[in-house]
C-alpha positions in Angstrom: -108.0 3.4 24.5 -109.1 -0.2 25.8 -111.0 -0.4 29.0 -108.2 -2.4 30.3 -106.3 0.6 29.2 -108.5 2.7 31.3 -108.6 0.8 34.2 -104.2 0.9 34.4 -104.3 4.1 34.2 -107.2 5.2 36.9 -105.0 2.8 39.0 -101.7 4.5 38.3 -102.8 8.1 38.7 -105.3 7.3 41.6 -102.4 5.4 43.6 -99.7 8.6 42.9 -102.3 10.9 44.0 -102.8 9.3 47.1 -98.9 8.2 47.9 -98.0 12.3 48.3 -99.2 11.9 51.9 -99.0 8.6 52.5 -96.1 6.8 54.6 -94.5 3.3 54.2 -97.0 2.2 56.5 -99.4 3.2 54.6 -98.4 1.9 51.4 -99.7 -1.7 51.3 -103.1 -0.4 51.9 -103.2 2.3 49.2 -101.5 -0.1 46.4 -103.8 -3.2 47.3 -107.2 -0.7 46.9 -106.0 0.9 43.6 -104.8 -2.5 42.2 -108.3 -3.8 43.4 -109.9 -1.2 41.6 -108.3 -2.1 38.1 -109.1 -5.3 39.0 -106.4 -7.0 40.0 -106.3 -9.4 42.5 -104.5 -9.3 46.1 -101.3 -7.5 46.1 -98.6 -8.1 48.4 -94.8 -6.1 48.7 -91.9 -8.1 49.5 -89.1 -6.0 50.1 -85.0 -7.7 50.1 -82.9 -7.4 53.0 -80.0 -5.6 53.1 -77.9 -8.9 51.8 -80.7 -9.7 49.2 -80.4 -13.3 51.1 -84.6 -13.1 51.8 -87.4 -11.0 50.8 -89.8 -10.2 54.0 -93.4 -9.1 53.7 -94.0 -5.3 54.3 -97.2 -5.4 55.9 -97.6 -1.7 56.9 -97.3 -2.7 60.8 -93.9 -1.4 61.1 -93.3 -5.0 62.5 -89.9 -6.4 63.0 -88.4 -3.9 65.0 -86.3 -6.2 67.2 -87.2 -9.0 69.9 -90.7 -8.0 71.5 -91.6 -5.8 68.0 -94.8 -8.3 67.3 -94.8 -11.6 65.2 -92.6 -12.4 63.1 -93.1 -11.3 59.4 -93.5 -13.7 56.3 -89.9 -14.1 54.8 -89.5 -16.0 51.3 -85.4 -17.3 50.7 -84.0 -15.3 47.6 -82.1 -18.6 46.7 -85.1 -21.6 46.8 -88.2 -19.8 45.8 -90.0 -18.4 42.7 -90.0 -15.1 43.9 -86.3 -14.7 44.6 -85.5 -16.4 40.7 -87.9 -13.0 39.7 -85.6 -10.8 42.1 -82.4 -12.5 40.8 -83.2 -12.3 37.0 -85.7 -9.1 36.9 -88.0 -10.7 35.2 -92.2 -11.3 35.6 -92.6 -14.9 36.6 -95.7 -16.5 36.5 -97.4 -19.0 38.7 -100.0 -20.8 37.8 -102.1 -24.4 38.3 -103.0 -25.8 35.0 -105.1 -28.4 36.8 -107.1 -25.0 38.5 -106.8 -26.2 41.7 -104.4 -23.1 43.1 -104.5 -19.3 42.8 -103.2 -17.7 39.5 -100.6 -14.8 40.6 -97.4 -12.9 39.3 -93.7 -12.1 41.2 -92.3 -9.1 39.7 -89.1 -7.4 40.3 -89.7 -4.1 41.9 -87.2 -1.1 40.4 -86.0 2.0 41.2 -83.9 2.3 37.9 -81.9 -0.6 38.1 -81.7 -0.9 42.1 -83.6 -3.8 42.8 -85.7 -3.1 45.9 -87.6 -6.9 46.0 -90.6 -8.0 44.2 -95.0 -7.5 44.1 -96.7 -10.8 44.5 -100.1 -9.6 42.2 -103.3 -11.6 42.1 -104.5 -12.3 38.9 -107.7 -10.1 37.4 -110.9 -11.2 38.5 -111.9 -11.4 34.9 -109.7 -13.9 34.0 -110.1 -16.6 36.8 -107.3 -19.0 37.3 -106.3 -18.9 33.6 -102.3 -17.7 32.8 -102.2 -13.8 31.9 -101.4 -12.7 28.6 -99.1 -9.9 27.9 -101.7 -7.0 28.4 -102.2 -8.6 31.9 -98.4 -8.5 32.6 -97.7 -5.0 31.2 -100.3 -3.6 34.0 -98.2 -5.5 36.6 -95.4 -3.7 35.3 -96.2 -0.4 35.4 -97.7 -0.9 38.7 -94.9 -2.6 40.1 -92.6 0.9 38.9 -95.0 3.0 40.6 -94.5 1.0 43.7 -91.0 1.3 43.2 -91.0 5.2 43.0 -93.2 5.2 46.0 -91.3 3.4 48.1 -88.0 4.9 47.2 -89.1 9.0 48.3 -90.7 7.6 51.1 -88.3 5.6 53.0 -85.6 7.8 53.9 -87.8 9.2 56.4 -88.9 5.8 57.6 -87.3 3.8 60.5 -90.3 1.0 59.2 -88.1 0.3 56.0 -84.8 -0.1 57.5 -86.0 -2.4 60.4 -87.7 -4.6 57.5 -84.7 -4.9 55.6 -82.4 -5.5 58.5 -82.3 -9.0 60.0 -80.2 -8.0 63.4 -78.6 -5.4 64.3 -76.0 -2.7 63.1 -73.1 -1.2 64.1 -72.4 2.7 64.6 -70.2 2.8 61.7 -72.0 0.6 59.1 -75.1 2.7 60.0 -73.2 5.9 59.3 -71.6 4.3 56.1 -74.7 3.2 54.1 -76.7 6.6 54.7 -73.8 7.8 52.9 -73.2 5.6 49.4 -75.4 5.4 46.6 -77.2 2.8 46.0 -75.7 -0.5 44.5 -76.8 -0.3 41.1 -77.0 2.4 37.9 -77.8 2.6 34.5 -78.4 4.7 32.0 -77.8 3.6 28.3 -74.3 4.5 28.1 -73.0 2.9 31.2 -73.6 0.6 34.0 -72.2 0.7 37.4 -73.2 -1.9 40.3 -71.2 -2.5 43.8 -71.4 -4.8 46.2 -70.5 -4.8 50.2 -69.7 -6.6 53.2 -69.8 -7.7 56.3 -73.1 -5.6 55.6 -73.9 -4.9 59.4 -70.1 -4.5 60.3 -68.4 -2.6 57.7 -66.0 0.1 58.9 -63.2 1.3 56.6 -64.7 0.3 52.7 -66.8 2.9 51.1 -67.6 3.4 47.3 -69.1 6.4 45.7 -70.2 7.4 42.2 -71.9 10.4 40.3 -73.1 11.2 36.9 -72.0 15.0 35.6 -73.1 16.0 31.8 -71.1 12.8 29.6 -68.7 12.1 32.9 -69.4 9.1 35.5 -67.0 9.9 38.4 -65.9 6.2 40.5 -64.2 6.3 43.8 -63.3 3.0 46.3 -61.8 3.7 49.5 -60.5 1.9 52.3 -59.4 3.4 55.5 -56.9 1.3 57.9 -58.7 0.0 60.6 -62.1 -2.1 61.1 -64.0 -0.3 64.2 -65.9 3.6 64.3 -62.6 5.4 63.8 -62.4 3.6 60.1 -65.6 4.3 59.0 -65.3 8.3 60.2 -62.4 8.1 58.5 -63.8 6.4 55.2 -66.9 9.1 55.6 -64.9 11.7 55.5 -62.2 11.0 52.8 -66.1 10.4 50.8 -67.7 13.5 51.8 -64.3 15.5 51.3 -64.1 13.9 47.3 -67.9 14.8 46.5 -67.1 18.5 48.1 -64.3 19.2 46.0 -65.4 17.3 42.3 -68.7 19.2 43.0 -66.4 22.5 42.8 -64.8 21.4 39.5 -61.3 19.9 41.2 -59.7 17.1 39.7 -58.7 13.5 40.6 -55.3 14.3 42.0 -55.8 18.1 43.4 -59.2 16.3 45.4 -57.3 13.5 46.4 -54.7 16.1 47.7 -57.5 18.1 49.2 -58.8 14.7 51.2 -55.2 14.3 52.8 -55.6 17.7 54.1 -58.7 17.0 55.7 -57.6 14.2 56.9 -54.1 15.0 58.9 -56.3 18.1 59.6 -58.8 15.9 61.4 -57.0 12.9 62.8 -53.0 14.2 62.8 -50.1 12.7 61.2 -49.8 9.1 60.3 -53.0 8.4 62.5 -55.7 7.5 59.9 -55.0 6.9 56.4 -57.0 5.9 53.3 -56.1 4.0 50.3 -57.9 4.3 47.1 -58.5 4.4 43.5 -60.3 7.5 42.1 -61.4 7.7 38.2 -63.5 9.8 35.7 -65.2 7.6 32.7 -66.1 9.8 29.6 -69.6 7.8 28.3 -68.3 9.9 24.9 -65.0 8.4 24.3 -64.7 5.9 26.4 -61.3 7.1 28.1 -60.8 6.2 31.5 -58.4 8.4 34.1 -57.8 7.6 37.4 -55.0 7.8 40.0 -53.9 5.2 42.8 -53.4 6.4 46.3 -52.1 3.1 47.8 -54.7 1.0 46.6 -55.2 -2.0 44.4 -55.2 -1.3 40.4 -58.2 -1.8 38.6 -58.6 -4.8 36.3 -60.3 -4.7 32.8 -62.6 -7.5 31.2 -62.6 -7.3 27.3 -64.7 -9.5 25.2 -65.0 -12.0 28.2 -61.4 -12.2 29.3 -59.3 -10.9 31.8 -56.8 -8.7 29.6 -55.0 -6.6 32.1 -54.6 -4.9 35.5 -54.1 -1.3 34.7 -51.0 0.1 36.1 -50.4 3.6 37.6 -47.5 4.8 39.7 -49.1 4.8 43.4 -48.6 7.5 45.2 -48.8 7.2 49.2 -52.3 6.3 50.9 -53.9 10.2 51.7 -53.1 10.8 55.8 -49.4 9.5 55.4 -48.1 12.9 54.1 -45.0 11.3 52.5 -45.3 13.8 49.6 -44.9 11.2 46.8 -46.4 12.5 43.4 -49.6 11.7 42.4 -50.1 10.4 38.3 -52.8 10.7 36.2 -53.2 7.8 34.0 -55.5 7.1 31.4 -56.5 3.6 29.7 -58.9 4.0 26.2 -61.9 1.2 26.8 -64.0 -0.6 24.2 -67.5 -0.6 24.1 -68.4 -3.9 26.9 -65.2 -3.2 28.5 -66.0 -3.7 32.2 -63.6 -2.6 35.0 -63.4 -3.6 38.6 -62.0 -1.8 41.3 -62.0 -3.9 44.6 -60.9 -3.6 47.9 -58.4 -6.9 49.7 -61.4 -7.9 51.7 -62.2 -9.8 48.4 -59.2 -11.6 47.2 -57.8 -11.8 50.6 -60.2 -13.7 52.6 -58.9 -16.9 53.5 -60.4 -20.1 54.0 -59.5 -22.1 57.4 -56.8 -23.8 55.1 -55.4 -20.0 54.4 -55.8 -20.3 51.1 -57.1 -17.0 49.8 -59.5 -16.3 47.1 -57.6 -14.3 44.8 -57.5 -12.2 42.0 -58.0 -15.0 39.8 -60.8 -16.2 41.3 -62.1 -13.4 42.1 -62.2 -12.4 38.3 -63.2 -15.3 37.0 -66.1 -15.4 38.5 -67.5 -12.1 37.0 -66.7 -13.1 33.6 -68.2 -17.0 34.1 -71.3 -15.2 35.8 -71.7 -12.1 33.6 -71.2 -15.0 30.6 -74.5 -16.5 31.8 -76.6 -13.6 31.2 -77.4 -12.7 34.7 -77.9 -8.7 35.3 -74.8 -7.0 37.2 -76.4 -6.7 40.4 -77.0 -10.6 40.8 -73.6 -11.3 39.6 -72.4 -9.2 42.7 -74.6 -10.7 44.9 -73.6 -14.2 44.0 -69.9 -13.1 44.2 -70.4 -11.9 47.9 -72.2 -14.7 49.2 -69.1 -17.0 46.9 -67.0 -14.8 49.2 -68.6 -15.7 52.6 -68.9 -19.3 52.1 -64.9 -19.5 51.4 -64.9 -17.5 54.7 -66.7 -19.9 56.5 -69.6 -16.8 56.4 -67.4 -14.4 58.4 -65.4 -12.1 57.2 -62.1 -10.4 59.2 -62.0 -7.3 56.5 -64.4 -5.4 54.9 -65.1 -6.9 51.2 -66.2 -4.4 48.4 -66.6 -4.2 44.8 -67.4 -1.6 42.4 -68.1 -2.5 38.6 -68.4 -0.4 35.7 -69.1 -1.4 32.2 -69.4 1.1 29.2 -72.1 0.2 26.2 -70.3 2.7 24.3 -71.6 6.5 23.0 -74.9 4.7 21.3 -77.4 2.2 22.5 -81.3 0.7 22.0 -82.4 3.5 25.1 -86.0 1.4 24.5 -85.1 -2.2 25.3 -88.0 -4.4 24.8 -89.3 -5.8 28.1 -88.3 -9.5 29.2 -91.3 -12.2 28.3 -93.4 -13.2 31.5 -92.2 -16.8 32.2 -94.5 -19.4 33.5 -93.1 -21.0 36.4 -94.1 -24.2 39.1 -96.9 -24.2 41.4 -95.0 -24.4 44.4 -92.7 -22.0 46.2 -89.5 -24.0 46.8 
C-alpha cells in the first residue's frame, strides 16, 4: 500500500467514524478536516435543487430558510457553468490554469447510486501545486465524493437544513406530502435502470410514481388522480400507499389495483376521487413485461433507437369510478435496451400560447435524440422537463411526470470502468 493509499483510506474511515453523530450541519466541517488531512485541498459541497436548475453551497449554517434566514448562499447555474456539465454528465471535470496563475481544483458528481445529489468542488493536494491531477489524484476524489454521498443521504431525512437548501421558494401542502412519499428519481442496478422526472415541482397534486425491487422483479406504478389542489394529492398518496401495502403482501397487478378502488370509494365515496394509472411488473430474468391500464395512457416502447409501438391493453375504468369493467393482464416480451415510458398528459398535453400541444411524438422523440447522445437517463429527463416548461411558457396547468425503464438484459459488465477526469476551462461560465 502507497502512502497515497494510506492517506485515502485514514480519510475515508476517519470521516465515517465521525459522520455517525454528526448532522448536515455538521458535515462541511468534518469532510473539509478529513480531506485536509489526506491532503487535499479546500472542499466545498454543492448540493442541486429540487429542479436540478442550480447547485447552492451547503455551508453548514442551515442558511436559506426563507426571507430574513441570513445571506444569501453561493448558487452556481446547472446549465452555464463547469460544475453543472460535471452534474449533467457524472463525470470528474477538471479545472486547471496552465499559465499557473489560478487555483487547480476538481467538480465531481456526488452519488447515492445513481441519484445525483450535486457535486464536491476539491482542492488540489498540497503536493502537487497548481499542476493537473493524475488518475491516482482523481480516484481519491472519487471515493470521497461517495462517502459524502452516503453521508448526506442517512442524514437528511431528519434535516429541515437540507430541504430549505434545495428549495428555492416555497411548497405546497400537497407537493410536500407527495415527494416524502416517491422514491428517488433515479435506479440502477446492472440489470435495469429506472429514472422519473416531475413537475410543477413545488405544486404537484394528483401525479405520483412509485417503484420497488423484489428478488429478479422491478414493480412500476404512475398515477394520476383528477384534480390539481390537496384533495388530488391525498388521493394520489393513498392509491400509492394502498399499491405498496398490498404488492408487499404478495397481491397482484389487478387484485391491488382492485384493492386501491376499495380504499378509495371507502375513503372519498362514489364517483368523488378517482385515479388513473398504469401498473406493471418487469422480470430482469426474462425480460417480460405485465401491466394493466386503469384509465390511463399506454406505455410506449423504444427499440434499437426507435419508437416501435404503444403497447395496448384493454383499459378498464379509473379506480373510484366503480363501473365494474374488467381488468386485463397483458404482457409485452422486451429486448435487451428496450426502454419503456409511462407518462402522465401533463407531458404531451401542455400547450403553447398558440395551443399547440407537445405530443407524443415529440415527446418521444426527444428521449430517443437525447438518450442517442450518450447523456445518462437522469439528464435526459431533466432536459425533457425543462423542454416541457419552455413550450409552457415555464408554467404548467397539469402536473407533468415521467417514469422510464430500460432493461440491459439478464447479464451485464456489474464493474464498469470509471469515466476519464476531463480537463476543462478556467472559468466558471
Amino acid at each position: 500500500m502507497t502512502a497515497d493509499d494510506r492517506a485515502t483510506e485514514r480519510m475515508l474511515t476517519g470521516l465515517l467514524t465521525a459522520s455517525h453523530l454528526a448532522s448536515v450541519e455538521q458535515v462541511p466541517d468534518l469532510v473539509a478536516e478529513h480531506a485536509r488531512d489526506a491532503g487535499l485541498g479546500e472542499v466545498l459541497i454543492y448540493l442541486a435543487d429540487l429542479q436540478q436548475t442550480v447547485l447552492r453551497l451547503l455551508t453548514g449554517r442551515g442558511e436559506n430558510a426563507g426571507e430574513g434566514a441570513g445571506p444569501r448562499i453561493e448558487e452556481l447555474r446547472v446549465d452555464s457553468t463547469l460544475a453543472g456539465r460535471a452534474f449533467q454528465e457524472v463525470r470528474v471535470l477538471r479545472r486547471s490554469d496552465p499559465e499557473g496563475e489560478e487555483p487547480v481544483y476538481w467538480w465531481v458528481p456526488l452519488l447515492d447510486g445513481t441519484e445525483r445529489l450535486g457535486v464536491l468542488r476539491v482542492g488540489a493536494p498540497d503536493t502537487m501545486g497548481g499542476e493537473a491531477a493524475d488518475e491516482a489524484v482523481a480516484e481519491r476524489v472519487r471515493h470521497l465524493a461517495s462517502l459524502v454521498a452516503l453521508i448526506l443521504v442517512s442524514s437528511r431525512p431528519s434535516s429541515d437544513s437540507y430541504a430549505r437548501l434545495v428549495r428555492t421558494r416555497p411548497m405546497h401542502v400537497a407537493a410536500e406530502m407527495q415527494w416524502n412519499l416517491m422514491p428517488p428519481l433515479t435506479f440502477a442496478t446492472p440489470q435495469v435502470t429506472i429514472g422519473a422526472a416531475l413537475e410543477p415541482a413545488y405544486q404537484i397534486g394528483g401525479d405520483a410514481f412509485d417503484y420497488a425491487l423484489a428478488d429478479d422483479t422491478v414493480h412500476l406504478a404512475i398515477f394520476d388522480a383528477a384534480g390539481h389542489d390537496v384533495h388530488a394529492g391525498l388521493a394520489a398518496t393513498l392509491a400509492m400507499a394502498s399499491c405498496r401495502n398490498q404488492r408487499r403482501q404478495g397481491v397482484g397487478l389487478a387484485d391491488n389495483s382492485e384493492g386501491i378502488e376499495r380504499v378509495l370509494l371507502r375513503e372519498f365515496g362514489e364517483n368523488t376521487r378517482y385515479v388513473t394509472a398504469i401498473m406493471a411488473d418487469l422480470d430482469l430474468r426474462s425480460g417480460v413485461f405485465t401491466w394493466i391500464n386503469r384509465g390511463h395512457h399506454p406505455p410506449v416502447v423504444i427499440r434499437d433507437g426507435r419508437w416501435i409501438t404503444t403497447l395496448p391493453c384493454p383499459p378498464a375504468h379509473p379506480m373510484g369510478l366503480d363501473m365494474g369493467k374488467p381488468v386485463t393482464l397483458c404482457t409485452e416480451q422486451l429486448q435487451p435496451g428496450d426502454r419503456v415510458l409511462l407518462h402522465t398528459d401533463g407531458i404531451t398535453e401542455a400547450r403553447d400560447q398558440q395551443g399547440r400541444e407537445f405530443g407524443l411524438h415529440r415527446f418521444v422523440e426527444f428521449i430517443i435524440r437525447h438518450n442517442a447522445d450518450g447523456l445518462p437517463v437522469p439528464e435526459t429527463l431533466r432536459r425533457l422537463i425543462r423542454a416541457v416548461l419552455a413550450h409552457h411558457d415555464g408554467t404548467l396547468q397539469d402536473d407533468a411526470t415521467v417514469l422510464f425503464v430500460e432493461w440491459h438484459g439478464p447479464a451485464v459488465d456489474e464493474n464498469p470502468p470509471p469515466r476519464p477526469v476531463v480537463d476543462g476551462p478556467t472559468e466558471e461560465a
